[in-house]
C-alpha positions as a printed Julia matrix, in Angstrom:
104×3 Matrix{Float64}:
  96.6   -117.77  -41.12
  96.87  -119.44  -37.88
  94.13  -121.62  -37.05
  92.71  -122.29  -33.44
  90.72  -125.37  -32.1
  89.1   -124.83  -29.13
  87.12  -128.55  -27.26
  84.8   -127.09  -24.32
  83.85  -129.71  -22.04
  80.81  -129.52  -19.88
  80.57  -130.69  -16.54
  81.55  -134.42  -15.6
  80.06  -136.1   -13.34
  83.26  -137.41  -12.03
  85.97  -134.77  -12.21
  88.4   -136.44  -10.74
  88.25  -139.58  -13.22
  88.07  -136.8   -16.09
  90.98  -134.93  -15.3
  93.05  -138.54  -14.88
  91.75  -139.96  -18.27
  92.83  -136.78  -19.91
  96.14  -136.07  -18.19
  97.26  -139.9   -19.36
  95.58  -140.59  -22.06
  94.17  -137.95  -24.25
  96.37  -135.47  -24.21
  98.98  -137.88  -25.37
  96.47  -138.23  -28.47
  96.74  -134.7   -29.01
 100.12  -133.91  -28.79
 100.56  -136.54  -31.32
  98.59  -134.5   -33.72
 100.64  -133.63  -36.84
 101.27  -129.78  -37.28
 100.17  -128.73  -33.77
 102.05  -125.26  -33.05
 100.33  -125.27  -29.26
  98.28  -127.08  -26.84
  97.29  -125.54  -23.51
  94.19  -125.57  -21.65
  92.59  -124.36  -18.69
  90.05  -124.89  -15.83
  87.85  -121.92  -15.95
  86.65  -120.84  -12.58
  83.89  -118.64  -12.91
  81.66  -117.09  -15.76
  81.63  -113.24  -16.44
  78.78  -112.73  -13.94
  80.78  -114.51  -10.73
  78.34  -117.85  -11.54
  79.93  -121.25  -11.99
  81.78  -121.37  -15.14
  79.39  -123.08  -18.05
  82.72  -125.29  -18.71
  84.46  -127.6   -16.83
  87.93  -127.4   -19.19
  88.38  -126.03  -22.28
  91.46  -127.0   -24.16
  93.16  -124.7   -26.9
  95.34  -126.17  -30.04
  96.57  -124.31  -32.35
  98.15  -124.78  -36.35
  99.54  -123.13  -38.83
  96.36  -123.33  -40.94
  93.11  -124.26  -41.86
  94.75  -126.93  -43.84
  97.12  -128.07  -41.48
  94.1   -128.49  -38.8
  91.79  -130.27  -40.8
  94.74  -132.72  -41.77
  95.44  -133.13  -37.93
  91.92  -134.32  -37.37
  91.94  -136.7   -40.6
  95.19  -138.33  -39.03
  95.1   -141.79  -36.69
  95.81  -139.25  -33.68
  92.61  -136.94  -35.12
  90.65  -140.22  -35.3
  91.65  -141.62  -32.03
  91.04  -138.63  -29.84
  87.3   -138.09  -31.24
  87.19  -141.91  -30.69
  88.4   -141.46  -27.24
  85.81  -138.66  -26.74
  83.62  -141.08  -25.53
  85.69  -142.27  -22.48
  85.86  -139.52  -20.33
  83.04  -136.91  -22.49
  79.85  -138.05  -21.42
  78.83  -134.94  -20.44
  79.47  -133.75  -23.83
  81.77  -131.78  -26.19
  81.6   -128.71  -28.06
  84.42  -128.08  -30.47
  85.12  -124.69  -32.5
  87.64  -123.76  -34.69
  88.14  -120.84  -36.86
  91.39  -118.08  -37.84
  93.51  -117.03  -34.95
  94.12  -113.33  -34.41
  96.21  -112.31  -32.25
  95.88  -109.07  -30.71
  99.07  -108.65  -28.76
């Protein structure tokens, strides 16, 4: 089954400097990732009650599987983007990742 990734990113204190460090340098890191089927990711405006959005970016990658994402992450591009994390994340990270269903 199709397995999603999803890194939300809280607020930076520099947006402009995050946006530049992840346009040229870690997205490259992630489209190197073995077995990626997709990688998008989005700016989300606001949060379901009109408020400011609790995330500055969240980016979505998905894999075939499971398998196929944990050996992504275990791969020098896995290793270097968490390494790289700490380059442009200081506001902090969450990452999830679980089956994808899709339901159209």
């Amino acid at each position: 089954m199709t397995n999603t990734l999803l890194a939300l990113y809280n607020q930076p204190k520099d947006p402009a400097a995050f946006d530049r460090h992840y346009e040229e340098t870690h997205s490259e890191l992630g489209l190197a990732f073995p077995g990626l089927q997709s990688f998008s990711g989005t700016h989300p405006d606001l949060g379901a009650d009109g408020s400011p959005a609790p995330y500055y970016f969240v980016a979505i990658l998905t894999f075939d599987d499971e398998d196929a994402l944990s050996a992504a992450l275990a791969s020098p591009a896995g290793e270097a983007a968490v390494a790289d994390l700490a380059n442009f994340a200081g506001a902090g990270v969450t990452l999830l990742h679980g089956p994808t269903t899709v339901y159209k």
